[in-house]
MARPA-295546 format. One record per residue (C-alpha): z, y, x. Coordinates in steps of 0.02 Angstrom, whole numbers, plus 50000, padded with zeros to 5 digits. Each point is the difference from the previous one (the first is absolute). Example, Ala and Ser with C-alpha at 12.3 -4.5 7.8 and 13.67 -1.06 7.14 Angstrom:
503904977550615499675017250069
END
This chain:
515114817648989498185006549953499815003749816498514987350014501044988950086501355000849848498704998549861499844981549950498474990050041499354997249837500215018949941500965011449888498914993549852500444983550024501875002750049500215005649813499434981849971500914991750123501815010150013501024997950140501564984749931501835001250040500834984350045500454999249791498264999049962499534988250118501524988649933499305002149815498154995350072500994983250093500874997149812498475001549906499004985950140501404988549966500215002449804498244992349994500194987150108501834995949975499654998249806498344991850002500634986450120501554997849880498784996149854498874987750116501404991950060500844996449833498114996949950499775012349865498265001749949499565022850008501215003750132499355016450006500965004049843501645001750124498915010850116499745012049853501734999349942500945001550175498685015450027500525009149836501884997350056500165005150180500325017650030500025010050180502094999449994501324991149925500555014549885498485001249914499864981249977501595000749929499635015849900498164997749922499784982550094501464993149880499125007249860498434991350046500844984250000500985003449828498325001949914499014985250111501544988449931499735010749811498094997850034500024979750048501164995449848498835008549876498504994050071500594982949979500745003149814498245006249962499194983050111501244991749872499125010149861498314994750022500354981249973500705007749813498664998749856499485019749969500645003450154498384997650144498815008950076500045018950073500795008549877501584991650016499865004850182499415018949976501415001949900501524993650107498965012850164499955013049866501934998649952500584999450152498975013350075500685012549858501834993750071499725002050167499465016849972501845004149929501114988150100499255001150194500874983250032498624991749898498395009450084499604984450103500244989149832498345002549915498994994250177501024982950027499784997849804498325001350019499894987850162500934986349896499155004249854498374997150093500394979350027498644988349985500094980950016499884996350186499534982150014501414988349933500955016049952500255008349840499895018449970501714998149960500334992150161498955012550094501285014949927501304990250050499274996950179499545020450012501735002349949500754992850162498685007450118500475016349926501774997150028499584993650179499085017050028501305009549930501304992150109499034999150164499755019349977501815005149965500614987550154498835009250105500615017749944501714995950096499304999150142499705020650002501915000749969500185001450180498705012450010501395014449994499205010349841501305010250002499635004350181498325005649930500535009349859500985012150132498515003750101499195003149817501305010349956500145007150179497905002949979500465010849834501525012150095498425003150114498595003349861501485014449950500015006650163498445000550006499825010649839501515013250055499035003650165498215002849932500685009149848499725017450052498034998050057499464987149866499035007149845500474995649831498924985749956500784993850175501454999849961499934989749826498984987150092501664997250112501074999949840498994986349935499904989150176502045002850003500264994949813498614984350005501084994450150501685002949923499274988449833499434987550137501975000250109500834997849825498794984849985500544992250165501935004149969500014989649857499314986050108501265002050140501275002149876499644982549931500004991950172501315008150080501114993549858499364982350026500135004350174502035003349986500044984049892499444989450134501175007150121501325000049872500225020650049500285013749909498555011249957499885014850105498315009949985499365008149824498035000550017499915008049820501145012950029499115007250161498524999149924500755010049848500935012950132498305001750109499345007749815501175010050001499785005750189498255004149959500425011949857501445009450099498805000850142498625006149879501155014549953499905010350170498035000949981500045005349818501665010550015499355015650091498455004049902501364998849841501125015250072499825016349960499335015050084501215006150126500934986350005500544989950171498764989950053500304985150144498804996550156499144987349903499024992550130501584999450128501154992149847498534986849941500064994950193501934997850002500084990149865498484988250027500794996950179501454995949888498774989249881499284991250162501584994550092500644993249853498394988449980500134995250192501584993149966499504991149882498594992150087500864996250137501774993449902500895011450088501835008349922499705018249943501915007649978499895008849866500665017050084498484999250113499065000849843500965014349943500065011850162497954996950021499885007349824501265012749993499095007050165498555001949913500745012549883499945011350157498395004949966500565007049849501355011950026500595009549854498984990649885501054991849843499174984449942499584992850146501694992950042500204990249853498234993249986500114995850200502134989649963498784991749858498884993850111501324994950124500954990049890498354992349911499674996150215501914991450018499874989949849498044991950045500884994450170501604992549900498974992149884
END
């Protein structure tokens, strides 16, 4: 394929607009559609009269996977429920001599702003507050009646968009957070083999790529972590994978890798020094088949692991620390794939 023929159409300016999706985006893009519609024709059908109320609510509520809706998704709903009650205390409030106009309302917002800023369950409190708090008569309804009424199309929105978050259960996240973990055994590769030619500043600027995508696999693991429990619920098995901990152990790979670029320039005049470009090759071959295995869900015995790394020590004969630093890396390598 030409390189013109493998640009896309519309340009690399606009591709940075319009990324390529995965099949999990384009299932979070199909959730979102139906959120709107599925909770707006819930509201016309029980013949509520600002439907769009649920569309907000289910909006603020569905996340991309089932662990996060259960993670900050819950949370949302904890302080939509918090948020609704209030409002309609302070509805109730307004009806009480002393009690009317904004400053009754600016004061509930302003409370439970300050509390969602120290409990995170209650962030989402202060906005449906503010949505009940907002009621006007419609028609032959009350503002009290109106709360009441924005109270149930919240809760329809809130439902409709944790309903629809199940559907991603079957999405496999923990499937993706392999080939994200698998995509961060690569980045390290990556780093060991251009090591020896890249200049300082270089080299920080791959520290910092390798540690923002470390912060952003421990985000994911707690996701799968949360469905693959609910997962093993459903099929009434025991749990079997730990997310969290390979996210924790691929830290740790990163800093044991780390050590054989920073090592060398640390020893002393005179002393042994290793092949550094042979033994950063070794063990990012080590690195890489470690990721394909996990990309493709393939078994990696654990003494394959070992032998790949211990032959990498061959390029540093006579040389002390490598040994240890390399059966580090080995057994950091064993654990990701038992994990």
């Amino acid at each position: 394929m030409t390189q013109a023929a493998a640009t896309p159409a519309h340009g690399p300016r606009a591709a940075r607009w319009w990324p390529r999706a995965d099949a999990s985006d384009w299932t979070h893009a199909l959730q979102l559609g139906t959120a709107v519609l599925l909770a707006f024709g819930l509201s016309a059908l029980l013949r509520l009269p600002e439907g769009f109320w649920a569309v907000m609510s289910a909006l603020i509520v569905l996340r991309p996977t089932v662990g996060s809706t259960l993670g900050a998704g819950w949370d949302r709903v904890r302080g939509t429920a918090a948020g609704t009650l209030i409002g309609l205390a302070g509805v109730w409030l307004h009806h009480l001599p002393g009690f009317g106009g904004s400053t009754t309302s600016l004061a509930i917002v302003a409370l439970l702003a300050a509390a969602g800023a120290l409990l995170p369950s209650l962030r989402s409190a202060p906005i449906t507050a503010l949505i009940v708090l907002g009621s006007s008569g419609i028609g032959d309804h009350s503002a009290l009646q109106v709360a009441a009424l924005r109270a149930i199309e919240i809760g329809i929105g809130v439902a409709t968009g944790a309903l629809l978050s199940l559907t991603s259960l079957w999405q496999s996240t923990a499937r993706r957070f392999d080939a994200a973990c698998a995509g961060v055994l690569r980045q390290m590769a990556a780093q060991l083999r251009s090591a020896q030619n890249a200049t300082p500043p270089e080299r920080e600027a791959t520290s910092e790529a390798l540690r923002t995508a470390l912060r952003a696999l421990a985000i994911q693991a707690v996701g799968a972590a949360r469905e693959a429990r609910l997962i093993a619920r459903v099929r009434r098995r025991p749990l079997t994978a730990d997310p969290v901990r390979r996210a924790r152990i691929a830290a740790r790979t990163l800093h044991d890798v780390t050590l054989f670029t920073r090592v060398p320039a640390r020893q002393p005049e005179g002393a042994a020094v290793p092949d550094a470009r042979a033994l950063g090759a070794a063990l990012a071959q080590a690195l890489e088949t470690a990721a394909e295995h996990l990309d493709t869900q393939r078994e990696l015995p654990p003494e394959a692991l070992r032998a790949m790394v211990r032959s990498a020590t061959e390029a540093a004969p006579g040389v002390p620390w490598v040994q240890p630093l390399a059966r580090l890396v080995a057994e950091d390598l064993v654990l990701i794939a038992r994990s």
